[in-house]
C-alpha positions in Angstrom: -77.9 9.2 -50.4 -77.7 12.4 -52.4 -81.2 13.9 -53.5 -81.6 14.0 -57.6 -81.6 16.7 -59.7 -85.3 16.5 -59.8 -85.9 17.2 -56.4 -83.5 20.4 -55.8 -84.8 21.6 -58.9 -88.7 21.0 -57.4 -87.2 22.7 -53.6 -86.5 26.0 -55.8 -89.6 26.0 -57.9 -91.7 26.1 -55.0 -90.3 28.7 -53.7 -89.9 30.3 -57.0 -92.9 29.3 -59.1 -92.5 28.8 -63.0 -96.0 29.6 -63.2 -95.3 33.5 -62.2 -92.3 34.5 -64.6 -93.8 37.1 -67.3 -94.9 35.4 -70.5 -91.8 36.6 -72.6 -89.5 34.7 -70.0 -87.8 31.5 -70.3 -87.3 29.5 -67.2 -86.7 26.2 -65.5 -84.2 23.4 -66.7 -82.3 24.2 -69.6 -80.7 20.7 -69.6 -79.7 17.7 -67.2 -81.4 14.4 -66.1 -83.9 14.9 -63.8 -83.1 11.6 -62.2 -79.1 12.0 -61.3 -78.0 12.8 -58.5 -77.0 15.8 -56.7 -74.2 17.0 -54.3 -73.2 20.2 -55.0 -75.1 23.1 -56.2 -73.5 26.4 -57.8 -75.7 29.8 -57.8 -74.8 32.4 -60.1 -76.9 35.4 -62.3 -74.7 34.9 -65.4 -74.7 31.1 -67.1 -71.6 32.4 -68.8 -68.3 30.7 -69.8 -67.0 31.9 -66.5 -69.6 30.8 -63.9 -69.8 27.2 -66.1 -65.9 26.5 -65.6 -66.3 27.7 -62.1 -69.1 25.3 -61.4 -67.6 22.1 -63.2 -64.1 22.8 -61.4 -65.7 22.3 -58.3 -67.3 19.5 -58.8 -71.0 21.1 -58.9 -73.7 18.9 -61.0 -76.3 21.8 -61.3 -76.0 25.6 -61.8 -78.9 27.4 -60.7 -78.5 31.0 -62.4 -81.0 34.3 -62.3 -80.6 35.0 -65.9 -81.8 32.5 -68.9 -79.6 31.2 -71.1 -81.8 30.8 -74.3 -83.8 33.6 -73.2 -84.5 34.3 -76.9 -86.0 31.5 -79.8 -83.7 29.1 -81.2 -83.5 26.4 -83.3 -80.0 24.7 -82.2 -77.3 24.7 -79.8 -74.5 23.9 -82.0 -71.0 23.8 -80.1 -69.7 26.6 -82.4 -72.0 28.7 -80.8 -71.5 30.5 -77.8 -74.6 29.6 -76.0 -74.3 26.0 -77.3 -70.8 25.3 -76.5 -71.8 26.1 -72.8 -74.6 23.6 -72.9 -72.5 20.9 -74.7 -70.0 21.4 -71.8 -72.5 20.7 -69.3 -74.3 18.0 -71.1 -70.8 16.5 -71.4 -69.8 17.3 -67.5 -73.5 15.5 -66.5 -73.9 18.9 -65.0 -77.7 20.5 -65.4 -78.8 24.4 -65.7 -81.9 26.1 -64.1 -82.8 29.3 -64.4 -85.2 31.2 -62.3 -85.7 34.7 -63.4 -88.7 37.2 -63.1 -90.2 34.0 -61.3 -87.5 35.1 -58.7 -88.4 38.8 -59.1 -91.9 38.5 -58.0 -91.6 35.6 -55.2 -91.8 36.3 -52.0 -88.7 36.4 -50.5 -87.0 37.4 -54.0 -84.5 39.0 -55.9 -85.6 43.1 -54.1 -85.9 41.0 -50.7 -82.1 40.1 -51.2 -81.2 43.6 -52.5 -82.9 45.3 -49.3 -81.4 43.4 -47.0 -77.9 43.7 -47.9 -78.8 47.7 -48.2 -80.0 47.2 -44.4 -83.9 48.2 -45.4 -86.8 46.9 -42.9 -89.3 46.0 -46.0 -92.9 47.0 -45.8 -94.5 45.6 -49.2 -93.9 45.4 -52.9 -93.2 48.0 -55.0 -95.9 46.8 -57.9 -98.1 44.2 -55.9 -99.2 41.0 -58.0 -103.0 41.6 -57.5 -103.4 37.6 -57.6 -101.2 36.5 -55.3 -101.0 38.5 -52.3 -97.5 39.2 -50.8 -95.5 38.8 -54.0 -94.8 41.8 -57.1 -92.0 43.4 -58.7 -89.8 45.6 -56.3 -89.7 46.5 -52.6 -90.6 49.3 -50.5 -88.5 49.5 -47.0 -87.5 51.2 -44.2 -83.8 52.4 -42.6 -83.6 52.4 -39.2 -82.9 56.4 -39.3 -82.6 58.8 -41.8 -79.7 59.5 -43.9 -78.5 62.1 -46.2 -78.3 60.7 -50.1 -74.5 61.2 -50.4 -73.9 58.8 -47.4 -77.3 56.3 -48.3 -75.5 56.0 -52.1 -72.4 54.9 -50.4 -74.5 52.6 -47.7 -75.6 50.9 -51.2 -71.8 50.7 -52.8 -70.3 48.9 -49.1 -73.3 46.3 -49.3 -73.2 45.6 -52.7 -70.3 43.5 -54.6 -67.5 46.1 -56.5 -67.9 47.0 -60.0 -65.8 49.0 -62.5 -69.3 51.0 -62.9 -69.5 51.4 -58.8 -73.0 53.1 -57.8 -74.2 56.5 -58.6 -76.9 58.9 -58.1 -79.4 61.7 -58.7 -80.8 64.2 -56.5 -80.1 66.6 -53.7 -77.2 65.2 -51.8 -78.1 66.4 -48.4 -81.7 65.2 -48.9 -82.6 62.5 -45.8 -83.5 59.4 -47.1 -85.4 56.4 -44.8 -88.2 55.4 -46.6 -86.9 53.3 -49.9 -87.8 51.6 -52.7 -85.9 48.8 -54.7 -85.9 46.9 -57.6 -83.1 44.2 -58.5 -82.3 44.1 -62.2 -83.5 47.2 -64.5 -86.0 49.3 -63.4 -87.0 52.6 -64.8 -90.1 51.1 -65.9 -91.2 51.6 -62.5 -90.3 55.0 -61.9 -94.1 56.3 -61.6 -94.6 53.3 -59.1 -91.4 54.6 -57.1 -93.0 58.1 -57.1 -96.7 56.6 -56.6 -94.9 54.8 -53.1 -94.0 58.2 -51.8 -90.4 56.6 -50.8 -87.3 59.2 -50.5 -84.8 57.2 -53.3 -85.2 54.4 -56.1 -82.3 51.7 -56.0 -82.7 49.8 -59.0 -79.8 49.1 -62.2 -80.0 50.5 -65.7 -81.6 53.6 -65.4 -81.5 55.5 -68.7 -80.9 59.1 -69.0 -84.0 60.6 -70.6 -86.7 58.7 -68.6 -84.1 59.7 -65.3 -83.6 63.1 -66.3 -87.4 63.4 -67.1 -88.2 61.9 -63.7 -85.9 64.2 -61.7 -87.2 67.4 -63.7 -90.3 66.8 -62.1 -89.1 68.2 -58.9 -87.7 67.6 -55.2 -91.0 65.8 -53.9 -90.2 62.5 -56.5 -87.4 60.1 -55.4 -83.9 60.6 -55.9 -82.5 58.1 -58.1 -80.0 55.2 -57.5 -78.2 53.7 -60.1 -76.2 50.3 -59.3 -74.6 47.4 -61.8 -76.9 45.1 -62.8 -75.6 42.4 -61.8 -74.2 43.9 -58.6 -78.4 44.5 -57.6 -79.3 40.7 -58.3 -76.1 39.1 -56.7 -77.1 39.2 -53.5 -80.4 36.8 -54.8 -77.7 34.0 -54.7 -77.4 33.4 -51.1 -81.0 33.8 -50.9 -81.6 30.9 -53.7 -78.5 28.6 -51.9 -79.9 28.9 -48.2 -83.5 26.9 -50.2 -81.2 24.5 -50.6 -80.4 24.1 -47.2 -83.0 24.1 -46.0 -85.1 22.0 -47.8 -81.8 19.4 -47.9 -80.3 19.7 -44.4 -77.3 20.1 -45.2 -76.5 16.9 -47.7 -76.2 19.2 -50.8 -72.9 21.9 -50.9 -74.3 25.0 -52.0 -71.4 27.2 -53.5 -72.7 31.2 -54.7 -70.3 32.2 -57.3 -67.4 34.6 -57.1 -67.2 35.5 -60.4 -67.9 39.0 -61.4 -69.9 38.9 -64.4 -70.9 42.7 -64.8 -69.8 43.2 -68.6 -68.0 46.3 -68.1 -64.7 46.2 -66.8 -63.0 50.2 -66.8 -64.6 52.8 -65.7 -63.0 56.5 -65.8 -63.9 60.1 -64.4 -62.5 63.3 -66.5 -59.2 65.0 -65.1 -60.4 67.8 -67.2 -61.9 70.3 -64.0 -61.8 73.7 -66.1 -63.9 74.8 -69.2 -62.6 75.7 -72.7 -59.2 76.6 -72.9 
């Protein structure tokens, strides 16, 4: 007999408590009966049209998904809507949603324990530690085996993470060695100081903006070079992470399937031919 929803939903809270996400966050099951059962689990970061059709064309009766899909207040989810035509679908499919989102960011393994491994980084503790429970926090500070120079750690970073149009990019002296690291899944120049704070060589994190980069780079060579990846390519690897729960708390009788959609929202990407100055 399959396990219910219920239970694979209670397997991932415990490992990702609702209790920690931050107070603006909105987490947990979005819709489905608690009491139906469950064979086949889809993991995505997107709950988008996409990831939905993927899901229900497999035969999956839960999404579990980083991102929220009413993240902000709403008073309906009428099918002419975007958002509520995706939860009609599922309510219609007797499919269920959960998201887990910075409730996965600060657990311990999370979303930066997924990102560091695929980069190949030993980790040594959280970037910003969560003073009340010890062992979990935003971020994570690691080790390489051996140091690097930045031009060949930022393309260590593209090979372990999935292609984007965007691809990776970076600031700082390329020949710099980098071993000691610090990342953060999702965006994270609001921990640049912490980054600095650390003492670690680069920053990997997703939607760094230019002032507060170029501000933190101007500061000189001593603060981290700066690592900037897709969004959604830093949190992807999170989904093998949440699916091998799964597994493990189910041994086996639940399919867990990690999407292969790509949901980054930009799709071209171009570089100037133009090499010269003013003509």
């Amino acid at each position: 007999m399959s396990p219910t929803l219920g239970d694979v939903v209670a397997a991932l809270e415990a490992v990702y408590p609702p209790a920690t996400a931050e107070s603006w966050d909105a987490v947990g099951l979005v819709c489905g009966d608690p009491a139906d059962e469950v064979s086949r689990v889809l993991f995505c970061v997107d709950p988008v049209e996409e990831t939905v059709e993927e899901a229900l064309r497999a035969g999956a009766q839960l999404i579990v998904a980083h991102h929220p899909l009413l993240l902000r207040g709403v008073h309906g989810v009428p099918a002419n809507d975007p958002k509520g035509a995706l939860v009609h679908r599922l309510v219609r499919a007797g499919a269920g949603l959960l998201c887990a989102h910075t409730n996965a960011d600060s657990a311990n393994p999370g979303v930066s324990d997924a990102l560091a491994a695929a980069i190949g980084l030993t980790v040594t503790g959280a970037l910003v530690p969560n003073a009340d429970a010890p062992g979990t926090g935003i971020g994570r500070v690691g080790e390489l085996a051996e140091a690097e120079p930045l031009r060949t750690f930022v393309q260590r970073v593209a090979d372990a993470l999935p292609p984007t149009a965007w691809g990776v990019r970076a600031g700082g002296d390329p020949e710099r060695p980098i071993r000691r690291v610090a990342v953060c899944g999702g965006a994270g120049d609001g921990y640049l100081t912490a980054a600095t704070a650390a003492g670690v060589d680069a920053y990997v994190t997703a939607d760094l903006r230019h002032h507060p980069a170029g501000e933190h780079l101007a500061r000189g060579p001593r603060v981290p070079a700066l690592v900037d990846v897709a969004h959604w390519a830093s949190e992807q690897p999170w989904c093998e992470q949440a699916a091998d729960v799964v597994r493990r708390a189910f041994g086996g009788t639940v399919d867990t399937l990690v999407s292969t959609s790509r949901t980054d929202p930009w799709t071209v990407a171009a570089t100037s031919r133009n090499t010269g100055g003013p003509a």
